[in-house]
C-alpha positions in Angstrom: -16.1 4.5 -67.2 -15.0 1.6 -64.9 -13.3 2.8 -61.8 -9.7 1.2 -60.6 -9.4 0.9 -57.0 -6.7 -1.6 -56.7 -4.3 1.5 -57.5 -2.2 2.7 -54.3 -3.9 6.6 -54.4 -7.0 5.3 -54.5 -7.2 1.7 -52.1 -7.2 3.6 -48.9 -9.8 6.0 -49.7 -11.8 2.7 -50.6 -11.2 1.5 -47.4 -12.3 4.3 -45.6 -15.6 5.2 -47.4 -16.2 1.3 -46.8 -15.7 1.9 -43.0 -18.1 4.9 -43.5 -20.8 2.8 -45.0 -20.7 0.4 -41.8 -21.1 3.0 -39.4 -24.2 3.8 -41.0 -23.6 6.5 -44.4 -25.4 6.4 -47.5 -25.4 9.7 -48.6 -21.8 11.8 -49.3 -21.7 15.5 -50.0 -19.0 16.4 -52.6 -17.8 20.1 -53.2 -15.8 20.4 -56.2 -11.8 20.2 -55.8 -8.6 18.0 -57.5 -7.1 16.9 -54.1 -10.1 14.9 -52.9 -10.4 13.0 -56.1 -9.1 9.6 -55.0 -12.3 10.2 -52.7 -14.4 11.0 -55.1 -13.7 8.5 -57.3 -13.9 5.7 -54.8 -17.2 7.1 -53.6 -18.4 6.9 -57.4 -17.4 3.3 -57.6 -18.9 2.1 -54.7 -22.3 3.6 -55.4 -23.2 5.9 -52.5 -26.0 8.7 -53.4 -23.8 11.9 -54.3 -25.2 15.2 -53.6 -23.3 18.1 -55.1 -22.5 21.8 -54.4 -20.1 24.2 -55.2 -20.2 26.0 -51.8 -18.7 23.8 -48.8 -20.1 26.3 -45.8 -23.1 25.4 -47.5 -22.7 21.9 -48.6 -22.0 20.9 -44.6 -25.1 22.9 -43.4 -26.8 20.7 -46.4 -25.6 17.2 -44.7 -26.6 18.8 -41.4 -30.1 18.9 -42.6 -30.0 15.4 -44.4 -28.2 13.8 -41.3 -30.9 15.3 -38.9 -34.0 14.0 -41.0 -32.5 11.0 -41.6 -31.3 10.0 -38.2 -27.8 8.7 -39.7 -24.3 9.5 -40.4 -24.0 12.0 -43.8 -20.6 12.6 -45.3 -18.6 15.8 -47.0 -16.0 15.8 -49.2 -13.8 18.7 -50.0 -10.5 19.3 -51.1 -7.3 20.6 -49.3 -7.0 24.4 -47.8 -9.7 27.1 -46.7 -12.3 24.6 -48.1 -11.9 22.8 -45.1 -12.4 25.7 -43.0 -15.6 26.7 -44.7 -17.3 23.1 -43.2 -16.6 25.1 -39.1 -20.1 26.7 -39.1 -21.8 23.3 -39.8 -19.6 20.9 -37.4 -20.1 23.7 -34.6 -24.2 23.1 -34.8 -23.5 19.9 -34.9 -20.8 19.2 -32.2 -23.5 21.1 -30.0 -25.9 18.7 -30.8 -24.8 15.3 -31.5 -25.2 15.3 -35.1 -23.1 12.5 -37.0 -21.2 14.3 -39.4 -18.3 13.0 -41.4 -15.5 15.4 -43.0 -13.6 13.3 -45.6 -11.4 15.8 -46.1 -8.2 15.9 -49.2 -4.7 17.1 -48.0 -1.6 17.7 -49.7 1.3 14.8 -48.3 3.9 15.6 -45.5 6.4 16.9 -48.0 4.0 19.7 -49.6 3.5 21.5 -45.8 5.5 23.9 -44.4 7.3 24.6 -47.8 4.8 27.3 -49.3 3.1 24.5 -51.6 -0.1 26.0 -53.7 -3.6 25.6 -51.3 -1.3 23.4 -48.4 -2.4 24.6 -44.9 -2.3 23.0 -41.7 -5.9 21.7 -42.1 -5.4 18.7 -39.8 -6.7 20.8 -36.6 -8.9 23.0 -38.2 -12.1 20.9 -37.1 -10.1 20.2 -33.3 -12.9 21.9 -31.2 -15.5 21.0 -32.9 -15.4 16.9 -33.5 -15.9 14.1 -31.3 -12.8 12.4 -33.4 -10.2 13.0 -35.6 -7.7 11.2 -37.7 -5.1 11.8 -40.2 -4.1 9.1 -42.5 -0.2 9.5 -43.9 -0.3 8.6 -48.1 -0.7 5.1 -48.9 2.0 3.3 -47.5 2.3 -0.7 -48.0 4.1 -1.7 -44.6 1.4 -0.2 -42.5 -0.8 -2.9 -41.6 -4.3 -2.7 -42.6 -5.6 -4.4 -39.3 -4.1 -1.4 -37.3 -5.4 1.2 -40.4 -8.9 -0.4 -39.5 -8.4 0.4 -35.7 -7.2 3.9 -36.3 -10.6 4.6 -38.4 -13.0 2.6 -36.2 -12.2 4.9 -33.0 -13.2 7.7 -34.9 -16.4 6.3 -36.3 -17.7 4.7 -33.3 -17.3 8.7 -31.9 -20.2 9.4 -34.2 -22.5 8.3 -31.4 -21.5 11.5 -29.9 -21.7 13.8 -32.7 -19.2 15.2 -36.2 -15.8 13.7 -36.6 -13.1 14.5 -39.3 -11.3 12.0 -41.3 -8.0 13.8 -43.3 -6.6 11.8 -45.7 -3.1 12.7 -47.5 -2.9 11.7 -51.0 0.8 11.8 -53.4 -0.3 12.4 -57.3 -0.8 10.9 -59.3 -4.4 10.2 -58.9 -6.7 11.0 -62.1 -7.6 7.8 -64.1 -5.3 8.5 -66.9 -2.3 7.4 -64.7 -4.0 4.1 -63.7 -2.1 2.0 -65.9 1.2 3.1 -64.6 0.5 2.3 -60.7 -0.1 -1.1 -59.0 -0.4 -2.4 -55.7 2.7 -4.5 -53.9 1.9 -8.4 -54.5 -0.7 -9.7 -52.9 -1.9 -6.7 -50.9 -5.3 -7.2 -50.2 -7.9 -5.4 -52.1 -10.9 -5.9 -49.7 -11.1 -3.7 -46.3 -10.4 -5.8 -43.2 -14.4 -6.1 -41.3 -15.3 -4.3 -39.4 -19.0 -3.1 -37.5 -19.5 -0.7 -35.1 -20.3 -1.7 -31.3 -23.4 -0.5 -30.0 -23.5 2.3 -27.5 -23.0 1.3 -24.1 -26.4 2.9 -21.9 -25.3 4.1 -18.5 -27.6 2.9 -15.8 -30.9 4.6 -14.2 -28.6 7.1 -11.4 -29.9 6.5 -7.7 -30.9 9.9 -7.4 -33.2 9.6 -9.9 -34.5 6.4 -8.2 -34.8 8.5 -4.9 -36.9 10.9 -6.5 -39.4 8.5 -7.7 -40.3 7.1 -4.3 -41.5 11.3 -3.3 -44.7 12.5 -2.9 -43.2 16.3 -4.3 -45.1 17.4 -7.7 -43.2 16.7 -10.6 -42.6 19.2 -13.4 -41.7 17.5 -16.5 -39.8 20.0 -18.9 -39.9 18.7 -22.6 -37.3 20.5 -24.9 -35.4 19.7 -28.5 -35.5 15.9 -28.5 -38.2 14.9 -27.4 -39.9 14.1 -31.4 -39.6 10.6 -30.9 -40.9 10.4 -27.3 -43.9 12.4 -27.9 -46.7 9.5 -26.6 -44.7 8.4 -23.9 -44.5 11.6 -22.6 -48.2 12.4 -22.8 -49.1 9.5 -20.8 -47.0 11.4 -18.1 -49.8 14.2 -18.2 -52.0 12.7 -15.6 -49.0 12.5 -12.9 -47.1 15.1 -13.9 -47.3 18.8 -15.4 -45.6 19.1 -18.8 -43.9 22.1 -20.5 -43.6 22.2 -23.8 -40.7 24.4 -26.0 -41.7 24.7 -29.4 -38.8 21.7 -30.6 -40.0 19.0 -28.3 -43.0 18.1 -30.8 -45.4 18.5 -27.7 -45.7 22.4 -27.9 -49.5 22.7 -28.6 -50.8 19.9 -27.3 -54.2 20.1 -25.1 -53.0 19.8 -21.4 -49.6 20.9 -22.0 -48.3 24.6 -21.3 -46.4 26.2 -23.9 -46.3 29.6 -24.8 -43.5 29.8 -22.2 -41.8 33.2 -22.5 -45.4 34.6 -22.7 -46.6 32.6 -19.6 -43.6 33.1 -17.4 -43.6 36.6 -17.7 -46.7 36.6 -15.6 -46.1 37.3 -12.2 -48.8 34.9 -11.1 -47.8 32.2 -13.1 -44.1 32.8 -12.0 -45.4 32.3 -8.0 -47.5 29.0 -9.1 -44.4 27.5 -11.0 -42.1 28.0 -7.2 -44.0 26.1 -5.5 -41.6 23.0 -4.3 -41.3 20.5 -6.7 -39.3 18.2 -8.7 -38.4 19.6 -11.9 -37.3 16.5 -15.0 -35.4 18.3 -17.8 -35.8 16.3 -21.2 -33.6 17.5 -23.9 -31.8 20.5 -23.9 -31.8 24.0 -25.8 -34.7 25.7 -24.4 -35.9 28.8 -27.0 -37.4 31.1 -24.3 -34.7 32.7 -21.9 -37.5 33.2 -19.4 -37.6 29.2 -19.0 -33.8 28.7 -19.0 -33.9 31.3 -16.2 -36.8 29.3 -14.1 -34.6 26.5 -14.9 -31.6 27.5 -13.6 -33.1 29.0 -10.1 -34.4 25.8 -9.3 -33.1 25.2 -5.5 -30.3 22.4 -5.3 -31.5 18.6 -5.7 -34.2 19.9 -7.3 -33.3 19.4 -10.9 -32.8 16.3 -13.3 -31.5 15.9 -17.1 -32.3 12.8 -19.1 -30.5 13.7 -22.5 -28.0 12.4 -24.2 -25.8 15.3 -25.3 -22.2 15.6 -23.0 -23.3 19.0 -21.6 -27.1 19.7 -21.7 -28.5 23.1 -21.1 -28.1 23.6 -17.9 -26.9 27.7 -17.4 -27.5 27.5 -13.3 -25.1 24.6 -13.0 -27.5 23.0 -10.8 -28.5 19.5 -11.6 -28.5 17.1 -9.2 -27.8 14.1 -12.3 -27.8 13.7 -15.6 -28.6 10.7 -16.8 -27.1 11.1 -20.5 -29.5 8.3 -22.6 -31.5 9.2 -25.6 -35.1 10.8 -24.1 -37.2 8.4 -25.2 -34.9 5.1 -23.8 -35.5 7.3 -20.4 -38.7 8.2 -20.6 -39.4 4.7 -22.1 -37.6 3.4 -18.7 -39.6 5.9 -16.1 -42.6 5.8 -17.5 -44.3 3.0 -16.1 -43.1 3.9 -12.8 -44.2 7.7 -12.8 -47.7 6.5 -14.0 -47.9 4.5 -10.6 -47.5 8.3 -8.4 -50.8 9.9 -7.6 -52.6 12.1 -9.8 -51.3 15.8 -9.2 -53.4 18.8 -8.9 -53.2 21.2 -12.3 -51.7 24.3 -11.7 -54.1 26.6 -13.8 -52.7 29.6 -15.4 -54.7 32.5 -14.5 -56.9 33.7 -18.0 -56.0 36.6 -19.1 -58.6 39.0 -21.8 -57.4 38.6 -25.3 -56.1 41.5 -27.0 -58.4 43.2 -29.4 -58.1 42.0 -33.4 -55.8 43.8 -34.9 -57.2 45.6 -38.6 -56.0 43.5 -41.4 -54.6 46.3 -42.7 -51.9 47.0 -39.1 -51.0 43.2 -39.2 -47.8 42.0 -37.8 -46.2 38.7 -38.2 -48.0 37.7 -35.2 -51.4 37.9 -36.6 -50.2 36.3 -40.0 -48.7 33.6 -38.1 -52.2 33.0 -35.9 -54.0 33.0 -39.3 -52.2 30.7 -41.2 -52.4 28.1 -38.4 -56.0 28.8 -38.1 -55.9 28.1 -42.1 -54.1 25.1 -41.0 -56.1 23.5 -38.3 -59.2 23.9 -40.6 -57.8 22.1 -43.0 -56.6 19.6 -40.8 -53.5 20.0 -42.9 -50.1 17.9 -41.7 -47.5 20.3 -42.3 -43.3 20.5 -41.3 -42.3 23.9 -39.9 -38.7 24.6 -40.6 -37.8 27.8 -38.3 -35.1 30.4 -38.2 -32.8 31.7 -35.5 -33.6 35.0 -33.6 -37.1 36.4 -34.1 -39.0 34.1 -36.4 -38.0 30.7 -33.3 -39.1 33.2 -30.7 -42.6 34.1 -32.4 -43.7 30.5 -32.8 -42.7 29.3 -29.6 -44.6 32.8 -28.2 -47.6 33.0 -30.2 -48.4 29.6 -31.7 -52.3 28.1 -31.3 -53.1 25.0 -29.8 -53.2 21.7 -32.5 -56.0 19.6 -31.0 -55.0 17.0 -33.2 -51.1 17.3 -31.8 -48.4 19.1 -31.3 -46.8 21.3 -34.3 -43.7 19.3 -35.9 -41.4 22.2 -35.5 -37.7 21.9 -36.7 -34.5 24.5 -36.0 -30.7 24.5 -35.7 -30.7 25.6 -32.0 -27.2 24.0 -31.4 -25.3 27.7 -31.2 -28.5 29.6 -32.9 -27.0 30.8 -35.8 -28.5 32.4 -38.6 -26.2 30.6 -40.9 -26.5 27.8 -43.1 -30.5 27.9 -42.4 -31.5 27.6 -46.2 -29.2 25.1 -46.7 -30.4 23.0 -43.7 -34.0 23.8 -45.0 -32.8 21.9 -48.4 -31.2 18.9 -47.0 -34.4 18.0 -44.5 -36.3 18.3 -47.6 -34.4 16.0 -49.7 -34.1 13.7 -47.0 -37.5 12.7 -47.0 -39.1 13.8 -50.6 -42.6 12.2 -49.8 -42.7 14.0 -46.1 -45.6 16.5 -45.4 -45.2 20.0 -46.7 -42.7 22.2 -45.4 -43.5 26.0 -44.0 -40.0 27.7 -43.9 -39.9 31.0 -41.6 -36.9 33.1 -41.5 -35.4 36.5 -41.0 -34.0 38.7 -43.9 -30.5 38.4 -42.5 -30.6 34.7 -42.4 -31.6 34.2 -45.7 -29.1 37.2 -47.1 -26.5 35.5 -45.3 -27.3 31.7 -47.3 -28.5 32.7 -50.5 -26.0 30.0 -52.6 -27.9 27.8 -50.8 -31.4 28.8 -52.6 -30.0 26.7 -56.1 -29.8 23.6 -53.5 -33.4 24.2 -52.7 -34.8 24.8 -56.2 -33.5 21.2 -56.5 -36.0 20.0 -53.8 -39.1 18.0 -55.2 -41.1 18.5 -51.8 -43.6 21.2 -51.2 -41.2 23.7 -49.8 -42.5 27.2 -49.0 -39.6 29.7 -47.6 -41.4 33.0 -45.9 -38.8 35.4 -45.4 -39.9 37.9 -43.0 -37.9 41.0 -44.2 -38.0 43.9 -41.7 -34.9 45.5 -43.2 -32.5 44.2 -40.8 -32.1 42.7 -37.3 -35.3 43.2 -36.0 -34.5 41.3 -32.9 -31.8 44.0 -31.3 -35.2 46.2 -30.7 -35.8 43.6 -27.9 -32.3 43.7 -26.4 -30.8 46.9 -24.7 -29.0 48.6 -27.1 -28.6 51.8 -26.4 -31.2 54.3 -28.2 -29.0 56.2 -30.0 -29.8 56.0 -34.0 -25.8 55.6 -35.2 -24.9 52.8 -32.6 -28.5 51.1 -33.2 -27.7 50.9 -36.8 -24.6 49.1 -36.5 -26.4 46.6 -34.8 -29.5 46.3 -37.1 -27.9 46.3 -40.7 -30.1 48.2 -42.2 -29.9 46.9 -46.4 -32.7 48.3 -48.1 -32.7 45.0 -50.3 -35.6 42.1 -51.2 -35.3 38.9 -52.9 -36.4 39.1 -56.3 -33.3 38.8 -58.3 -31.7 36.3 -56.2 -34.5 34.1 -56.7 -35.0 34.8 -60.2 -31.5 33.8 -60.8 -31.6 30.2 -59.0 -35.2 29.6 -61.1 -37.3 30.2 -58.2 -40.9 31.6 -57.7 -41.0 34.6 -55.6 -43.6 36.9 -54.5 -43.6 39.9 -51.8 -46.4 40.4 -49.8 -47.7 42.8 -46.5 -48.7 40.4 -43.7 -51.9 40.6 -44.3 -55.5 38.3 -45.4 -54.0 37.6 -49.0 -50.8 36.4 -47.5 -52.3 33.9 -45.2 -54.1 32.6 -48.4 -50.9 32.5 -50.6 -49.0 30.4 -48.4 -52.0 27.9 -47.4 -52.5 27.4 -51.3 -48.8 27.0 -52.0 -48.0 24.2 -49.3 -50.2 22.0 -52.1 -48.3 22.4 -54.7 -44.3 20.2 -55.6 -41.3 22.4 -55.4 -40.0 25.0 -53.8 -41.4 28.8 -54.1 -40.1 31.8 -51.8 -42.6 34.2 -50.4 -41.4 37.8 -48.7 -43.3 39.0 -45.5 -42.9 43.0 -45.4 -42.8 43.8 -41.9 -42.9 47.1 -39.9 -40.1 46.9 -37.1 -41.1 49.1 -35.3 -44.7 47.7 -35.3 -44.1 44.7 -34.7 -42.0 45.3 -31.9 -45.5 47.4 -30.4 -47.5 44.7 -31.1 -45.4 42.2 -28.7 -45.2 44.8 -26.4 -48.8 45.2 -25.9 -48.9 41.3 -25.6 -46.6 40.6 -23.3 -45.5 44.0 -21.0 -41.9 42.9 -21.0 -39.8 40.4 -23.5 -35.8 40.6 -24.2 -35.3 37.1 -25.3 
């Protein structure tokens, strides 16, 4: 069917979606609904790639994943009412970090509000605190002039170098094809967009302090957190001059010469006294996993601290920065490089060794020893592989217990923007679709997590990647036996959610492969020999709580992360 757009519902719609494409969109997210069809059916006509989903809390987490793999803007349609509410979750892990998102979002015109109208809400606002930009656009209206329509747009898009912005757009019915015939365009109204390109980002320059601080003799600590991944090299060449710290995001985490393990490391009181020793202390990125670091971070004594990262307001919990130089990390460490590499060598600070624990018997293993195994598997191999990790136990685990990669760092992915454990299946399927021919992917997640995104497991049947999703299902939220909640068995349980439940119907219903397993030898081999194969399968890990919780006791005397 050939799609109109020189009627007046649907020209404006064209426009915009045009605009979109210039900024940088290819892909568009569409959730079902009759108000955004002027949207739709532009989108259609113009030939973007159309991924579909009935579920918009889903469907935004979905572009999330796309938009992060893909390093460009993704768009989501939706019609009017709560299903604009239902994108908040995803735009608040991406406002926190910098992820362009566009909401293209259906509303009912100025005389459906206030007047009790069917699914009319004041959805204008709804995305307000958590959007760079946003801009409603009135119904089609031939004296406004396109030049200005243009300008109105392009201030939003050009926000998308800061992260999610929402474009509303009012639309009068009639608007399904069947009324084509009876609508046209004033005279000569133009049916192409008026140009438009974005500018480029403007770069701030290098801040004095920051110069200062190069011309010291003080050691310099170089802190690598998420986004870092495209920096990785640059910032290993730093290793001779500097000491690096790796979190588990920055791509560097198991690296020879770098110290990671952080929450396990800095909970050693000997390390702790090394790491005081005056120094300069270079922040790159932000969202540190391990609370232990973000607390080292924060006590750092004043002019002691720098930030190159280009998020608005990078982790910094102690308020104590002396700058922030807010460029991409690897434009700055692309910049300082060469000049760091001209300081003297510095003397290693050495960790002190501590004995290994004894093996654990295959038949009392935790999640820690399956984890240890399976990257043993892995480094054997010399297999590339993706990790895509959850929120709350399963981040803290790898950045804890992971083994050294000689060969590099592990590529470790997470939504560590405001650490939900929402949307994580969803952002698991839209990173896998984004790049189809990409290593395998090794999914690790908590039950809740999973429970709380299971529409999301028909988007990842779709997936054509090697996906392998490990649920670890400890019957609940394993992770409040690390915080102080009181121990008392009725208030623990409100916090824990106890369900009782596993996976198999939920998978069987989406078409899925599914398996539960103990943590043990045969499901080390299960997931090595999966990661070979197309598609997506779902394996549960049956964990002991309380075990587990033993087990990292006995590693590390005292964690609450």
């Amino acid at each position: 069917m050939a799609i109109r757009l020189d009627i007046p519902s649907r020209i404006w719609a064209a426009w915009v979606l045009q605009w979109c494409r210039a900024a940088g969109m290819r892909h568009l997210c569409l959730a079902p609904g009759s108000r955004s069809t002027p949207l739709v059916l532009a989108a259609e006509a113009l030939g973007f790639e159309h991924h579909l989903h009935w579920d918009e809390r889903a469907l935004g987490f979905y572009a999330l994943g796309l938009s992060r793999a893909l390093g460009e803007p993704v768009g989501v349609v939706t019609t009017s009412g709560s299903a604009v509410a239902n994108l908040v979750p995803a735009w608040v892990e991406a406002f926190q970090t910098g992820i362009p998102l566009i909401a293209l979002t259906g509303d009912r015109p100025p005389e459906l509000h206030h007047c009790g109208a069917n699914q009319s809400i004041p959805q204008a606002d709804l995305l307000a605190t958590c959007t760079r930009a946003r801009l409603t656009l009135p119904p089609f209206d031939p004296e406004e002039d396109p030049d200005s329509l243009r300008d109105r747009v392009a201030t939003v898009l050009q926000a998308l170098a800061e992260g999610p912005v929402h474009l509303n757009l009012m639309f009068r019915e009639p608007f399904y094809p069947d009324a084509d015939d009876h609508q046209a365009l004033p005279s000569g109204y133009p049916i192409a967009p008026p140009a438009w390109q974005p500018s480029p980002p403007i770069r701030p320059p290098m801040p004095a302090a920051l110069e200062t601080w190069l011309q010291q003799d003080l050691p310099l600590w170089v802190v690598a957190l998420d986004g870092c991944r495209d920096a990785v090299d640059d910032i290993l060449k730093l290793a001779p001059h500097a000491r690096l710290l790796a979190d588990i995001q920055s791509g560097l985490h198991g690296h020879p010469g770098v110290y990671a393990g952080l929450d396990r490391l800095l909970a050693d009181e000997q390390v702790q006294a090394g790491l005081e020793a005056p120094a300069r202390v270079l922040q790159l990125g932000s969202r540190p996993v391990s609370k232990r670091l973000t607390q080292w971070l924060a006590r750092r004594p004043a002019g002691t601290l720098g930030i190159i990262a280009p998020d608005a307001h990078p982790t910094c919990i102690g308020h104590n920065a002396a700058w922030h130089w807010r460029v991409p990390v690897a434009s700055g460490v692309w910049a300082l490089g060469p000049r760091i590499r001209t300081r003297k060598p510095d003397p290693l600070f050495v960790p002190p060794s501590r004995p290994a624990p004894p093996p654990a018997r295959t038949s009392d293993w935790t999640e820690i020893e399956w984890l240890q195994a399976v990257q043993a598997r892995l480094l054997e191999r010399q297999a590339p592989v993706c990790w895509w990790v959850g929120n709350s136990l399963p981040i803290r685990l790898m950045d804890t217990f992971s083994l050294t990669r000689p060969a590099g760092g592990w590529d470790v992915r997470a939504n560590r923007g405001a650490s939900g454990i929402d949307g994580l299946i969803a952002t698991l399927a839209g990173l896998a679709r984004a790049e189809p021919d990409g290593p395998p992917v090794l999914a690790l997640m908590g039950d809740l997590s999973a429970l709380h995104d299971l529409t999301s497991l028909h988007l990842l049947a779709r997936c054509t990647r090697p996906v392998t999703l490990v649920i670890l299902n400890n019957d609940g939220g394993g992770i409040f036996r690390w915080l102080p909640v009181p121990d008392d068995p009725v208030i623990a349980a409100r916090y824990r959610c106890a369900h009782g439940l596993d996976f198999g119907q939920a998978t069987a219903m989406m078409d899925l492969p599914w398996m539960a397993l103990e943590p043990g030898p045969d499901a080390v081999d299960l997931v090595c020999e999966t990661l070979a194969d197309p598609g997506t399968r779902v394996i549960e890990l049956r964990t002991d709580a309380d075990l587990s919780h033993a087990r990292w006791q006995a590693r590390i005397p005292y964690i609450s992360n």
